[in-house]
N, C-alpha and C positions, 0 to 999 in steps of 0.2 A: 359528148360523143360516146360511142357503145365500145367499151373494151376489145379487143383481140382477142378474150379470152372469157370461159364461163365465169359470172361473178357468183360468189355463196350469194344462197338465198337465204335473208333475215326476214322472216314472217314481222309481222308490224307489233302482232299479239300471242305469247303462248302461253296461254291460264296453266296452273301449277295447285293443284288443291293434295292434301292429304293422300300418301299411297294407302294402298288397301290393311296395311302390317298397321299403322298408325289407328285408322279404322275400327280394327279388329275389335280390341277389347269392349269396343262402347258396344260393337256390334251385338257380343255378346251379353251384354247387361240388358239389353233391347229384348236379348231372347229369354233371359230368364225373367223379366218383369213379366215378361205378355202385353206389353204396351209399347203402344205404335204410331200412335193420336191422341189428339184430344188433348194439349198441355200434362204430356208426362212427364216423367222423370227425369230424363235427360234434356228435355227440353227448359225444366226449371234450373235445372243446373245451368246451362246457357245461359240464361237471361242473367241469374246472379254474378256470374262470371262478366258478360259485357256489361255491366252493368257499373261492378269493380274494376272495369279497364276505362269507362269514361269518367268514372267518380261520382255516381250518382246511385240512390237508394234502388234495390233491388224493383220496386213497385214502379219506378219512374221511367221502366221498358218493357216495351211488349214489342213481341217475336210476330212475324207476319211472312206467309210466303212467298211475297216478294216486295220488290219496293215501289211498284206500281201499286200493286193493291193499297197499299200504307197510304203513299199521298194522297187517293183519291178516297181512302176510309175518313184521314185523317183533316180535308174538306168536311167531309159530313160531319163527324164530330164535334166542327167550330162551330155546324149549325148556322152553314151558310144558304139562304134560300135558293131551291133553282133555278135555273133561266138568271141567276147575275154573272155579272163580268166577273174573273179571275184572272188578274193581272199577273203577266207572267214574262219573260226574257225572253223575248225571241231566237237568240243566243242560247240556245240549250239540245239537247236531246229529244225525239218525239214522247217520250215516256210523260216528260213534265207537263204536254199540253194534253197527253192521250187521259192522262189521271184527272185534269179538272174537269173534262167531257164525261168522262165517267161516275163523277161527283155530280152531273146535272151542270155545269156550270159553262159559262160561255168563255174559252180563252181570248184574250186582249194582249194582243203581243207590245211588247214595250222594247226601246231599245236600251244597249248597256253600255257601261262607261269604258272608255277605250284604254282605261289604267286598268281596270280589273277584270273588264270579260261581265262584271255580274250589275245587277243591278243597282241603281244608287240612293239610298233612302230621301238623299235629300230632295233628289229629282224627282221621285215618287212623291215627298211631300207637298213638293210647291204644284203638283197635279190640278188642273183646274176640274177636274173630271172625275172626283175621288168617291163624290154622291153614288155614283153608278158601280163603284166597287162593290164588288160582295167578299173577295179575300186577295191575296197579294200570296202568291207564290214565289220567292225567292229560290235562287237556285244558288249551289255552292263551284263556282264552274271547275271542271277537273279535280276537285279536291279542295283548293283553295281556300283558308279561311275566311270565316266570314266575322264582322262584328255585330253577333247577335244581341246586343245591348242597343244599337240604332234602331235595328228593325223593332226590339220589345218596347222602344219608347216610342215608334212611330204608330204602332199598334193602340198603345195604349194611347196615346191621342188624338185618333182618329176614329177608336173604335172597329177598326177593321181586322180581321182576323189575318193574321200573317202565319203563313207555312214554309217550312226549310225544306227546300231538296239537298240534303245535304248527301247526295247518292255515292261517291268518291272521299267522303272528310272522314273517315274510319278513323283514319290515324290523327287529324287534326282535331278531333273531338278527344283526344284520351284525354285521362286525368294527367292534369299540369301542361298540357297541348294549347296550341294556338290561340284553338275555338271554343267556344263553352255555350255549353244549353243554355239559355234565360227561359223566359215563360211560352215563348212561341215555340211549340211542336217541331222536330227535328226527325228527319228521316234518310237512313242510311241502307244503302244497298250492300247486299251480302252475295252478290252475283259473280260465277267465277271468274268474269274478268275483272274485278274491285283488287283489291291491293291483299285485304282479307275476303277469299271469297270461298262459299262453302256450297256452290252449285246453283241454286236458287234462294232466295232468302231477302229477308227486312227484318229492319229494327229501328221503331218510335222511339223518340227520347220525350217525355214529356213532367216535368213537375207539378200538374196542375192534378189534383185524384181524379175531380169530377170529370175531366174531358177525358183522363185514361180510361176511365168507368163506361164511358158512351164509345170509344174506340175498341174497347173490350169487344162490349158486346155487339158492335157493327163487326166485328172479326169474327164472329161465332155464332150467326145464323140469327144474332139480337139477344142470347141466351146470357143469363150472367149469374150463377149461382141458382137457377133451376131450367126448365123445360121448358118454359114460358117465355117466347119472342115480344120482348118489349118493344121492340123497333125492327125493319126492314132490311137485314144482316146479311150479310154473304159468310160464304168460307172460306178465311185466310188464313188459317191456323197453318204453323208449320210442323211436321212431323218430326217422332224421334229418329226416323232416318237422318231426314235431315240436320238434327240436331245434333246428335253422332259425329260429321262430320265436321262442324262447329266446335265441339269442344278439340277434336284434335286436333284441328287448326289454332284453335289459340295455344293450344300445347305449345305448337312451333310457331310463335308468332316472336316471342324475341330473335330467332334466326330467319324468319320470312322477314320482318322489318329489316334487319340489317343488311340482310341481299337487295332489299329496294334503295335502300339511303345509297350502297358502293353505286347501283349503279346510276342513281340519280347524281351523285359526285363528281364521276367519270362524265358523262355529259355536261354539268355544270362547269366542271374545269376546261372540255374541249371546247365550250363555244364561248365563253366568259369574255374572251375579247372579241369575239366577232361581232361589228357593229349593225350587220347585218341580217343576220336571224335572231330574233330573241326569242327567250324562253318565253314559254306560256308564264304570266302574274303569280309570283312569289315561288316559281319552283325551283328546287334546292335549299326551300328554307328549310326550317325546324317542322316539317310533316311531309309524308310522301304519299302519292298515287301511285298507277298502275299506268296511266297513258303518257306520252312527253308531246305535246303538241305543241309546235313553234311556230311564229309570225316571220312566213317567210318575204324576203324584198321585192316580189314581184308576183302576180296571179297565176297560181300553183299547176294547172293540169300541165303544161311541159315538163316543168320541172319534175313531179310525180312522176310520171311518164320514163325521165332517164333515169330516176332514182329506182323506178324497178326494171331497166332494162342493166341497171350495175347491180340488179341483184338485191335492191333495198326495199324492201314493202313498206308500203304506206296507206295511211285512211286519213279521209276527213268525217272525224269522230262525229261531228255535228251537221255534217253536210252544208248545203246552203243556208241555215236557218231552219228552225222550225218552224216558220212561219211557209217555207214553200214547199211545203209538202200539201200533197191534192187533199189530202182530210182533212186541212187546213186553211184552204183557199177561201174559205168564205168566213173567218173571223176577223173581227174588228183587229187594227193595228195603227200602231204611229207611225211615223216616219222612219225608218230604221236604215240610217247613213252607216251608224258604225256595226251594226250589226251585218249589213253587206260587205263592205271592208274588210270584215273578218275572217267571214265565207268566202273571200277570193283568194284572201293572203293563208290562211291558218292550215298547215299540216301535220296529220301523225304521224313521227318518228316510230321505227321501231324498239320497243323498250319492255322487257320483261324481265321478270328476276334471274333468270342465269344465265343474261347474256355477260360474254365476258368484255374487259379493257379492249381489247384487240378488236371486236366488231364493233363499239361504240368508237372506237378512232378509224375505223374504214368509215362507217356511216359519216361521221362527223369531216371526217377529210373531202370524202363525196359533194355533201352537203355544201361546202365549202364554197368548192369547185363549182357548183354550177351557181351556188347565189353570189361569186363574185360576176358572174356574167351579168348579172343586172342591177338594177337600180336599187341606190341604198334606198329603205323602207322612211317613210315618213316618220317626226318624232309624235309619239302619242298625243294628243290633246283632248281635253274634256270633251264631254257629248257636246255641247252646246256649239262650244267652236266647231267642232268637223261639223256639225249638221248646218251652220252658217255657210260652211265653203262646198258643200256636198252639191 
């Protein structure tokens, strides 16, 4: 029911990037180079810098401006032909399906496993339909680690090109982190609602020279060491504006990580016994996001509903699926039992870096309150079972 009284408003999202004082100086070195584009100077700085935050050789990343452009470069790249399937989570963000269209490629929506939210290689392998693949788009959902060793082995014996959205794992890709690059392409969003985000932005992770070589130069008009379009390139380069912001964001990134973890704790300890809402797969672990989205016990628009009539904002990050969106409607798909499930139950908390103790225990008490009114949620089961009872 509605309070007696006005409740604070907790926005669901408020992005927090570098003030202008932190800015500054890069700003300044921007003005005395005279460079503004084109892989400058502070843009090389960047890439060596993230580079040495996930443990890998400066060469093994390239900068993109943004992480659409990346996924759908980094398709071409693999040298997938167009017009094939691009199997991809239905469970995702529009970005992941909008990037293989963009690549030329047909997205095939697939459903996900109801333990992880993500895709599951082994379901992917036993595929009777694998012929008609042209690549495997994996997605890292919310952040969540991924084990990129199943997919690089799945890859490698089937010959299909597999790509990471890894648009949220910033912090689960550092060096000694959860997740770790293997030989499949790896792509992280730099957008300012990501955990690190510096306004607009991407960054490839990739070990392999020769596919950074053809990702290069699809980033750069097909250019790559002269003037001469080797291939059919767009422009994704990102500027030293934007790089600017970048570096002084990882400046404060030991204190921005640490304002994420309090208040990823703070929620982890409010709901830890509630058998009721669970947290989004693995949050609270050893890496943190930007969004908190819970599986709540009952099909969310009321509940949403009184959660911002107390004052609480809320989103469904992913909406129904990607699969039901109209740009969408005429791609091939499976059956998708738990990927609907999810779409009815999964909602965004409000959760950003300086929210304090005190509004994560109103949310959390709120929250509470209205999921005891209903039904405890079903326990998790593999894809195959729920799609037997669906």
């Amino acid at each position: 029911m509605a309070r007696g009284f006005a409740a604070p408003a907790i926005p669901v999202a408020r992005p927090r990037l570098p003030d202008a004082r932190a800015i500054l100086p890069y700003l300044q070195e921007i003005d005395a180079n005279h460079w503004y584009a084109n892989h400058g100077l502070l843009w090389l700085r960047l890439q060596s810098r993230l580079a040495a935050h996930w443990g890998v050789a400066p060469e093994a990343v390239a900068l993109t401006a943004n992480a659409t452009l990346a996924l759908a470069l980094a398709l071409r790249a693999s040298r997938v032909a167009p017009g094939r399937k691009c199997l991809i989570p239905a469970w995702t963000f529009v970005a992941t399906a909008g990037a293989a269209r963009e690549a030329g490629l047909v997205p095939h929506f697939a459903d996900v496993d109801p333990a992880t939210w993500a895709l599951d290689p082994d379901a992917v392998a036993a595929r009777e339909d694998l012929a008609e693949i042209g690549a495997i788009l994996v997605v890292a959902p919310f952040g969540m680690p991924l084990d990129t060793a199943r997919w690089d082995a799945l890859s490698a014996r089937t010959g299909i090109p597999v790509v990471i959205d890894a648009a949220a794992a910033f912090d689960a890709l550092r060096a000694g982190g959860p997740m770790r690059p293997g030989s499949s392409p790896v792509i992280v969003s730099l957008h300012a609602t990501k955990a690190f985000g510096i306004g607009e932005g991407g960054a490839v992770l990739s070990q392999d020279a020769e596919w950074m070589e053809r990702l290069r130069r699809l980033s750069n008009f097909g250019f790559l060491g002269s003037r001469e379009a080797m291939v059919a390139g767009t422009n994704a380069k990102m500027s030293e504006y934007t790089a600017a912001i970048g570096l002084a964001a990882l400046d404060a990134w030991p204190e921005t990580r640490a304002g994420w973890q309090a208040i990823s704790r703070h929620y982890a300890e409010a709901l830890a016994d509630d058998a009721r809402i669970a947290l989004s797969p693995g949050f609270g672990g050893d890496w943190i996001s930007a969004t908190l989205s819970v599986l709540w016990p009952a099909e969310g628009p009321e509940d949403a509903a009184e959660l911002a009539r107390e004052g609480i904002g809320t989103l469904r990050w992913w909406g129904d699926g990607c699969h039901r969106h109209p740009a969408y409607a005429d791609c091939p798909r499976d059956p998708l039992p738990v990927t609907d499930f999810l779409a009815r139950r999964v909602i965004g908390l409000p959760f950003w870096r300086d929210m304090t103790a005190t509004q994560v225990a109103y949310i959390c008490g709120v929250a509470q309150r209205l999921a005891g009114q209903g039904a405890a949620p079903p326990r998790p089961r593999r894809a195959a079972a729920l799609r037997a009872t669906a």
